[in-house]
C-alpha positions in Angstrom: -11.1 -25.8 12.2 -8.1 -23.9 13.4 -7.5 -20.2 11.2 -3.9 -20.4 9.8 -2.3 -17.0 10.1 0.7 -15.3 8.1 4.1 -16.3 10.1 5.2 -12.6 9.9 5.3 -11.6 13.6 3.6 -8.5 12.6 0.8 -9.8 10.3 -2.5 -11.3 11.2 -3.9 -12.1 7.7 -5.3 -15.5 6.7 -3.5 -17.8 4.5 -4.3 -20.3 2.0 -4.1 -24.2 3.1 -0.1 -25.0 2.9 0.8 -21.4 2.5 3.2 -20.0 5.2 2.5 -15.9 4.3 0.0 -14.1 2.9 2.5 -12.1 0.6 6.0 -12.4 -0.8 6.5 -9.3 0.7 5.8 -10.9 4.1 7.6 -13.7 3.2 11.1 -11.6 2.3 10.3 -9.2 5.4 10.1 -12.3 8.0 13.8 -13.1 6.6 15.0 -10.1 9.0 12.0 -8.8 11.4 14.7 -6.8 13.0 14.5 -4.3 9.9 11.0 -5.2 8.8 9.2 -5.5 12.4 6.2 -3.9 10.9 3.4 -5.7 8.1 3.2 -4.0 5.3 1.3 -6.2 3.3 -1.5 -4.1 2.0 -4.4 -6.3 2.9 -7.5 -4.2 4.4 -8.0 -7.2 6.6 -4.8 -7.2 8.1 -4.7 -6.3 11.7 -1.0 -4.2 11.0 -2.1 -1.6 8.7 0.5 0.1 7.1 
């Protein structure tokens, strides 16, 4: 069983079966990764802390 991932560039945190980002945040911030090309999600997990 393959680990789904967050499909922010800059985020390495799991994701829920059917569930694209781990946050909104992540969500609006992949919108324009030229602005927001580092994850600032939060999660202590996450590989990108901020």
């Amino acid at each position: 069983m393959e680990v789904q991932t967050c499909e922010h560039p800059a985020c390495s945190c799991q994701v829920k079966d059917g569930q694209k980002f781990c946050t909104d945040g992540c969500e609006a911030a992949s919108r324009d990764v030229a602005k927001n090309d580092l994850c600032k999600c939060g999660h202590a997990s996450c590989g990108s802390k901020s």
